[in-house]
C-alpha positions in Angstrom: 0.0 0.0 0.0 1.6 3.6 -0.7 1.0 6.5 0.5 -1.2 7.7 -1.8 -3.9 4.9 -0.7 -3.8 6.3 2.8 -6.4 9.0 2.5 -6.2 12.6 2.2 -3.7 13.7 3.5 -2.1 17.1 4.2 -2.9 18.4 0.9 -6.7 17.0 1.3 -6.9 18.8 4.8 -5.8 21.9 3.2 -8.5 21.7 0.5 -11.6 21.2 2.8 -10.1 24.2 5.4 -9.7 26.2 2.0 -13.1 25.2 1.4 -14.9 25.8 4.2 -13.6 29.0 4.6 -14.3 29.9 1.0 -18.2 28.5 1.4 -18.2 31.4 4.8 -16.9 33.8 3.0 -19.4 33.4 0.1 -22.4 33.4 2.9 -20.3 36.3 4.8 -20.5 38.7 1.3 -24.0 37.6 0.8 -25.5 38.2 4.2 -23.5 42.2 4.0 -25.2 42.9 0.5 -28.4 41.5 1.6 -28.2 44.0 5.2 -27.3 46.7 2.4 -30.2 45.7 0.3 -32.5 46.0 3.6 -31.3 49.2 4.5 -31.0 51.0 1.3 -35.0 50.0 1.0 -35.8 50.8 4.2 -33.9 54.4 4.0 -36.1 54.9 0.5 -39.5 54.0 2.6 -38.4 56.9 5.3 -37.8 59.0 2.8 -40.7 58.8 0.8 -43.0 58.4 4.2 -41.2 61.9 4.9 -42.1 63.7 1.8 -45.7 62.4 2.2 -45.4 63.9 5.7 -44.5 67.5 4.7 -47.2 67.0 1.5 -49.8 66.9 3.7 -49.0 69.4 6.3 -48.0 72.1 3.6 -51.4 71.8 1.9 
């Protein structure tokens, strides 16, 4: 049996850490543009609530 037949190895461990922490860091840039998605719509909704607001109390 050589060592080849042994599993991983080193190199395989490497791989899945590199993977894993690629995988977070795809969820970690997907979970900030969603919070900036969120925000930037919820900033637009007090915005436009506030121009409604000053509508109706300049009429």
């Amino acid at each position: 049996m050589s060592d080849r037949d042994s599993g991983p190895g080193f190199f395989g461990v490497i791989e899945a850490l590199l993977a894993i922490v690629g995988a977070l860091t795809v969820m970690g840039v997907v979970a900030v543009a969603a919070s900036v998605l969120a925000w930037e719509m919820e900033l637009r909704r007090s915005e436009h609530d506030t121009a409604l607001d000053e509508a109706s109390t300049s009429s």
